[in-house]
C-alpha positions in Angstrom: -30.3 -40.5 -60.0 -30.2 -39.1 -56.6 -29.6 -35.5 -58.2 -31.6 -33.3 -55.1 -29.0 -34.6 -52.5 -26.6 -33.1 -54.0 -24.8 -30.0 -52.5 -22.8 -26.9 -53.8 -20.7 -27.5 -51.0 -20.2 -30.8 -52.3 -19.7 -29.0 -55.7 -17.1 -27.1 -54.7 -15.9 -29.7 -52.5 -15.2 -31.6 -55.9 -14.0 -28.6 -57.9 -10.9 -28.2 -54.9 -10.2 -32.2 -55.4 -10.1 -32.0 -59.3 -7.4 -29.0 -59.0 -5.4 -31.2 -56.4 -5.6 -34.6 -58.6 -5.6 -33.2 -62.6 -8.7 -33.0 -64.6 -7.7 -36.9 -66.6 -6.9 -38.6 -63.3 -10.3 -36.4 -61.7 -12.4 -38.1 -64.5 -11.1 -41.7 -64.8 -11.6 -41.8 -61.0 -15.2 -40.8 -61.4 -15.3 -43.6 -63.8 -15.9 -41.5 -67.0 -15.0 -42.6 -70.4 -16.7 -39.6 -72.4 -16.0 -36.2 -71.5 -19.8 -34.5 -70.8 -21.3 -31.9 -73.3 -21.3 -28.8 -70.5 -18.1 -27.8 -68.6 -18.9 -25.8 -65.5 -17.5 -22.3 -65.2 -15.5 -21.4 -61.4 -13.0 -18.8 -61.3 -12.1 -18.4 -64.6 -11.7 -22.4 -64.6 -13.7 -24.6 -67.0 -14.7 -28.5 -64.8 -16.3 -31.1 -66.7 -20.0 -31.0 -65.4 -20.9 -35.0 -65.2 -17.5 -35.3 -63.0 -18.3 -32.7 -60.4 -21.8 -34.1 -60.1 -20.3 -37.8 -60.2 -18.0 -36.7 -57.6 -20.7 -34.8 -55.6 -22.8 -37.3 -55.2 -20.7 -39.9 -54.2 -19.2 -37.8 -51.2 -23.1 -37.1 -49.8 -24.5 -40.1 -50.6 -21.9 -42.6 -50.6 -22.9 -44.5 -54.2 -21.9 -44.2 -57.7 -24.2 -41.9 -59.7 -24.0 -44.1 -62.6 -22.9 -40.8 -65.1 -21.2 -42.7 -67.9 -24.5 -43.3 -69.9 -26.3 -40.4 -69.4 -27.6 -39.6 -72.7 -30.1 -37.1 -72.6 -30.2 -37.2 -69.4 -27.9 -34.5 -68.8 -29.6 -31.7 -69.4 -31.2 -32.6 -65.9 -27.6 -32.8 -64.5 -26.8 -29.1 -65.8 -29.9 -27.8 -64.4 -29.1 -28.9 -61.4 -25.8 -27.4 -61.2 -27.4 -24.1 -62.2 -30.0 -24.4 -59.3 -26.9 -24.8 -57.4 -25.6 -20.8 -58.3 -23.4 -22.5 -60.8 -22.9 -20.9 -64.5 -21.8 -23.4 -67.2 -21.3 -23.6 -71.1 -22.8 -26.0 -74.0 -18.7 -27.1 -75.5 -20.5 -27.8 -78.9 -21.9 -24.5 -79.0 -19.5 -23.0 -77.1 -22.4 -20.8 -75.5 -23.1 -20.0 -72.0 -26.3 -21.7 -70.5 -28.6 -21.0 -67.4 -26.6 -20.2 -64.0 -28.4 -19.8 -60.9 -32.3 -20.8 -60.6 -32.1 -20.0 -64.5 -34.6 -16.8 -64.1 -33.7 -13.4 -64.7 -31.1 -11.7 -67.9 -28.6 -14.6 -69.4 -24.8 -13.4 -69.6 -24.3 -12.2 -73.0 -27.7 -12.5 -74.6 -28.9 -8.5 -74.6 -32.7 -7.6 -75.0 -33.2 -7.5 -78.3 -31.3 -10.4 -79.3 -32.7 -12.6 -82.1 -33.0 -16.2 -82.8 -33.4 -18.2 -86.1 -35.1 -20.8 -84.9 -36.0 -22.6 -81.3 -33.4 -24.7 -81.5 -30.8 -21.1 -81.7 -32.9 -20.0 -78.7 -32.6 -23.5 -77.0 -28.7 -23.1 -77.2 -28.3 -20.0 -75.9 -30.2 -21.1 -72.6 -33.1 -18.1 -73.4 -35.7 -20.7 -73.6 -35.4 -24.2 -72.5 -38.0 -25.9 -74.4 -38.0 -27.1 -78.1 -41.6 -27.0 -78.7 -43.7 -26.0 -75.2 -44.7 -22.3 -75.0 -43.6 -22.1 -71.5 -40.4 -23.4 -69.9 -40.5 -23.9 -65.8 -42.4 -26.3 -63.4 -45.0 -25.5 -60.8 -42.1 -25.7 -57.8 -39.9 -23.6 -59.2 -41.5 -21.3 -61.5 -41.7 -20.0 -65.1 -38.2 -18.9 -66.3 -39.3 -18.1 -69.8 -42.7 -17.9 -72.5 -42.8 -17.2 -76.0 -45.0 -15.5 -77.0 -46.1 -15.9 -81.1 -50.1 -15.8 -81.4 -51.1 -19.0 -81.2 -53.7 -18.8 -79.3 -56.8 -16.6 -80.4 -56.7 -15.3 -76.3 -53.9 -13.4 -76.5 -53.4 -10.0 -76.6 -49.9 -8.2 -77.2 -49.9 -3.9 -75.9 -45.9 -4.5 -76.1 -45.1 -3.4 -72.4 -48.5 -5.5 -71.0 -49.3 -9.3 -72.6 -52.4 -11.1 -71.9 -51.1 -14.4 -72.1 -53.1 -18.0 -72.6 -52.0 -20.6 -71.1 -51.4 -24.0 -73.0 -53.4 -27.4 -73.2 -57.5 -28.2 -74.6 -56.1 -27.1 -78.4 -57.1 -29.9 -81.5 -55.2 -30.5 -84.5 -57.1 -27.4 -86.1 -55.4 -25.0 -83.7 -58.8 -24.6 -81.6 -59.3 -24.8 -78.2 -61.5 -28.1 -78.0 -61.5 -28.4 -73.7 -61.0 -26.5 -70.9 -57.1 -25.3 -69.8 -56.3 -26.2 -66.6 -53.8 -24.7 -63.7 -52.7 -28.4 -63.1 -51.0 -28.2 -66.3 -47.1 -28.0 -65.7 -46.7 -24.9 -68.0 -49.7 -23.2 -66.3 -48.8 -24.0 -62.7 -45.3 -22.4 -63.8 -47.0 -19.2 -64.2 -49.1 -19.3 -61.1 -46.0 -20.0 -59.0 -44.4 -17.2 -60.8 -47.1 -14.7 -60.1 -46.9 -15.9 -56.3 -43.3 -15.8 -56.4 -42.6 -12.1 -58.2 -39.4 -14.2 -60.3 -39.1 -12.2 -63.6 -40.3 -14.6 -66.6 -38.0 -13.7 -70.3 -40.1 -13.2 -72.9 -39.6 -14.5 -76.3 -41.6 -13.0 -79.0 -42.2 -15.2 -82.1 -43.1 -14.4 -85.6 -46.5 -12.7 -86.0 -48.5 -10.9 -88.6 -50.9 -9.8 -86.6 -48.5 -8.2 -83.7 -46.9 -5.1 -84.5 -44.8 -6.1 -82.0 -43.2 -9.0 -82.9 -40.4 -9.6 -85.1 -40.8 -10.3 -88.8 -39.0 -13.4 -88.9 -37.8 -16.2 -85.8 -37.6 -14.8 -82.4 -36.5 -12.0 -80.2 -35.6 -12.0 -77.0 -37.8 -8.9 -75.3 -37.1 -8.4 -71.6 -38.3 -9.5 -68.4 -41.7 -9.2 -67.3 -43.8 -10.1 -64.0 -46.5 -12.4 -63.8 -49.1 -9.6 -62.4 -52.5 -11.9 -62.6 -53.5 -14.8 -63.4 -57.4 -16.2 -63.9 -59.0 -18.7 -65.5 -62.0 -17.5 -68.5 -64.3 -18.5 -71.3 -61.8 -18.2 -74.2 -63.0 -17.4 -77.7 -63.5 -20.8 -78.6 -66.0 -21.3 -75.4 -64.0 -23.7 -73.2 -62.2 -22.3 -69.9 -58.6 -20.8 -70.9 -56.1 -19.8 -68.3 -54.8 -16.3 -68.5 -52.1 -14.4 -66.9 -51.5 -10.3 -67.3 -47.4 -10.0 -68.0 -46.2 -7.1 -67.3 -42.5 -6.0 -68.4 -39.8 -5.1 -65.7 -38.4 -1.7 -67.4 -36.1 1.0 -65.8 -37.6 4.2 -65.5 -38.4 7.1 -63.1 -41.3 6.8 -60.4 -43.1 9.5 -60.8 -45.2 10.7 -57.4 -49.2 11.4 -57.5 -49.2 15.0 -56.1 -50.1 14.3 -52.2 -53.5 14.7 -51.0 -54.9 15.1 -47.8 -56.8 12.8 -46.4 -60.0 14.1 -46.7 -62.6 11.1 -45.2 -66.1 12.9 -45.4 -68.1 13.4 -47.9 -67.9 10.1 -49.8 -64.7 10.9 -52.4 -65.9 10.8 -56.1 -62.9 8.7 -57.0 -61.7 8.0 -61.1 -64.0 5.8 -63.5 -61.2 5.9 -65.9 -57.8 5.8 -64.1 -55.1 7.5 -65.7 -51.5 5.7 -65.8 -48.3 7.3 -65.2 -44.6 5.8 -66.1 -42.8 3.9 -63.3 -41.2 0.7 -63.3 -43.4 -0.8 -65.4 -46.9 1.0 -66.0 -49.3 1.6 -63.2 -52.6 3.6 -62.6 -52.7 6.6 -60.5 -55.3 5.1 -57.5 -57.2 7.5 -55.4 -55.4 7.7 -52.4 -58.8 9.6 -50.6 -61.3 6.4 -51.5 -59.0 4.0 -49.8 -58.2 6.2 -46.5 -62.2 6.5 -46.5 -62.9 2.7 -46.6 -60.3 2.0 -44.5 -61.2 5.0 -41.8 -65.4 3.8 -42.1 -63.9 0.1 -41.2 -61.3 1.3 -38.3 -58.6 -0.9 -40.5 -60.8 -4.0 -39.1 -60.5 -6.5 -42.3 -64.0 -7.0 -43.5 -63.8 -11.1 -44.0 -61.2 -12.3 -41.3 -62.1 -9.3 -38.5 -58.6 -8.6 -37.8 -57.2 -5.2 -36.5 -53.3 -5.1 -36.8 -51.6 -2.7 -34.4 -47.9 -1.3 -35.8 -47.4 0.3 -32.4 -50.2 2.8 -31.6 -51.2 2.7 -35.1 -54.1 0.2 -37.0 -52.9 -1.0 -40.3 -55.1 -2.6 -43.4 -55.0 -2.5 -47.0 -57.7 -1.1 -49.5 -58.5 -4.2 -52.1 -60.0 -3.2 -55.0 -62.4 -5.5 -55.9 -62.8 -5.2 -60.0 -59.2 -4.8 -60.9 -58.0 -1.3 -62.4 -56.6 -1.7 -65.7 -56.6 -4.3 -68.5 -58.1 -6.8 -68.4 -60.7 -5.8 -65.7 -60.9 -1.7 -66.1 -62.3 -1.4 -62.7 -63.5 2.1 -61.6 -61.3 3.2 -58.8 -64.4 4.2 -56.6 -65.5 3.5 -53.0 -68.0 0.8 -54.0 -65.3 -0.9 -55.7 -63.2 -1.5 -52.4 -62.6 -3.9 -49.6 -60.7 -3.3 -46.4 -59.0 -6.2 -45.7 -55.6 -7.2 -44.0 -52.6 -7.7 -45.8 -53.2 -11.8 -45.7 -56.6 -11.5 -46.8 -55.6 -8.6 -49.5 -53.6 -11.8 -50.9 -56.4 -14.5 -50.7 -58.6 -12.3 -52.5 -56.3 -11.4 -55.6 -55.4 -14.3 -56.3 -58.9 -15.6 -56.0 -58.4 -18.3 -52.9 -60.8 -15.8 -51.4 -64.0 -15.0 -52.8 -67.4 -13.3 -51.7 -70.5 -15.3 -52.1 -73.8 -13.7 -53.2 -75.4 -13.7 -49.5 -72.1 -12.4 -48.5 -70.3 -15.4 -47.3 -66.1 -15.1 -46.8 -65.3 -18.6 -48.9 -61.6 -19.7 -48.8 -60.9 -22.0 -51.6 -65.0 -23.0 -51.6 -65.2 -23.3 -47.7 -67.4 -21.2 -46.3 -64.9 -19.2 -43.4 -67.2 -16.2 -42.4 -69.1 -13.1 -43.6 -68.4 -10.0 -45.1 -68.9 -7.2 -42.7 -70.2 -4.2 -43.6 -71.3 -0.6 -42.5 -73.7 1.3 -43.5 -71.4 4.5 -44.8 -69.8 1.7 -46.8 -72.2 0.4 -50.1 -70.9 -1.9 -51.8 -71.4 -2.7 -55.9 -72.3 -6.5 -56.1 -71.9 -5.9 -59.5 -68.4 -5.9 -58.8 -68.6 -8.7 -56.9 -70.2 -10.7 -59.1 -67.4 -10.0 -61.8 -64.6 -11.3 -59.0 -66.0 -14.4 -58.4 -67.2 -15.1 -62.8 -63.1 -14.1 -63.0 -61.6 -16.8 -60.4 -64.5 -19.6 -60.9 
């Protein structure tokens, strides 16, 4: 249907010519016989949705969309509109759907909102898919997940979700193969957690969350796609996992400041404690990172570069065991990488890994080796558990 050429200049191009013609005269011009199902939403102004794109289309492309038998093909016409910045409204349900990219808060539906059914959540543009877990695509993103315990993987803590990813289930509700990130629902989430776009999360009925409501869904906030990995699930096949964690407004609170003391070797925390910000976050020792950084001279340990902000070197401190669920990493010295802010990134997301002779692998080609320094041990235990995690 030609739908990616297709402007919102050309949009608002064709919102100025229906005010000049008439919305009939606008429409049988387009060639439309059936008024569409969503009316576009500009200025306090309500455009029928299949005659702006009609009209779009034609003045970019120079051919006739073809709108008069869409069918259900117009969902994909309204979701292009709202990738365009445009807001617009079911007219059967008289309820406003998904504007912009469709992520983030929907007008009118306030946390805590609930749902009888999917269908209920469907209409009100919350989530965008009848049956599948996750709504998005691997370009753009995940806009939305519900989560309801259907997989034995997850784990709800309310403000933190470890979430399963779908695909490899049988008829018994079993995982019966392996997950895979190729999967459009999965790749949704890794885009996401590349991305930082807030995902809405839907819980659905579940006994065995104290969190969830006791009957259809809730809408509960925006959360961040913080990780995501790929493990052996319950069932013993490969499931893919992602750590949610929700987008709250709250008051940073400061660790006191410490000076940065680089010799001895700094004890660290083997049990980080969390404090409230934004959303939850452990309290990192700010001494074991200056020392690995200091031992290194801010030289990245895999890729060997020093970056220079002025007269100053600048790297990052990668912890190598993740702090927190689901890794509970000890926030020690051993547990640390200096890398640069590139390599910082490889290396969460597990594109980087270490090998067990100490060989820099970028996605499975060997790139390098680790370096290392004497006043620096490492833990290969840890080591061993980042690479298990991202295999």
């Amino acid at each position: 249907m030609g739908l990616k050429e297709i402007s919102r200049e050309a949009v608002l191009a064709a919102i100025a010519e229906h005010d000049n013609v008439g919305a009939e005269r606008f429409k049988r011009l387009m060639g439309l016989t059936r008024a569409s199902r969503y009316v576009v939403m500009h200025e306090g102004l309500e455009y029928d949705a299949k005659a702006l794109v009609a009209s779009a289309h034609l003045s970019v492309v120079g051919a006739d969309l073809g709108v008069t038998d869409f069918g259900s093909a117009e969902e994909r016409l309204v979701a292009r509109l709202g990738r365009l910045g445009f807001e617009f409204k079911n007219v059967e349900t008289h309820q406003l759907a998904v504007g912009g990219e469709g992520f983030g808060e929907i007008p009118g539906v306030p946390e805590g909102t609930t749902f009888v059914n999917r269908r209920d959540a469907f209409d009100r543009g919350v989530h965008r898919q009848l049956q599948a877990g996750i709504s998005g695509t691997g370009e753009t993103g995940a806009r939305s997940i519900v989560v309801s315990g259907g997989y034995s993987d997850d784990k709800d803590f309310g403000d933190e979700i470890i979430y399963t990813g779908h695909g490899g289930r049988g008829k018994s509700g079993k995982q019966v193969e392996d997950q895979s990130f190729t999967a459009s629902g999965n790749a949704a989430l890794v885009t996401s957690s590349t991305t930082g776009e807030p995902v809405r999360v839907i819980r659905g009925a579940d006994k065995k969350s104290t969190y969830a409501p006791d009957s259809g869904l809730r809408y509960d906030g925006l959360y961040r796609v913080a990780e995501a990995w790929r493990q052996s699930g319950s069932d013993g096949f490969m499931v893919c996992q992602f750590r949610m964690m929700k987008l709250t407004v709250g008051t940073v609170v400061a660790a006191e400041p410490q000076t940065q003391v680089l010799m001895p070797i700094p004890v660290g925390n083997d049990a980080p404690a969390r404090i409230a910000t934004k959303v939850q976050r452990l309290i990192r020792s700010t001494q074991v990172v200056n020392y690995v950084k200091k031992v290194h001279d801010d030289v990245c340990q895999t890729c060997g570069v020093r970056l220079k902000i002025g007269d100053r070197a600048y790297s990052e401190g990668a912890h190598i065991r993740g702090l927190g669920r689901p890794h509970h990493g000890p926030d020690v010295y051993s547990n640390v990488l200096c890398l640069c802010p590139n390599c910082h990134v490889l290396f969460d997301y597990g594109a980087m890994m270490i090998s067990v002779d100490m060989k820099v692998l970028v996605d499975g080609d060997v790139v390098g080796e680790l370096r290392q320094h004497v006043d620096h041990q490492i833990d290969e235990k840890h080591l061993d558990y980042h690479r298990e995690h991202y295999s």
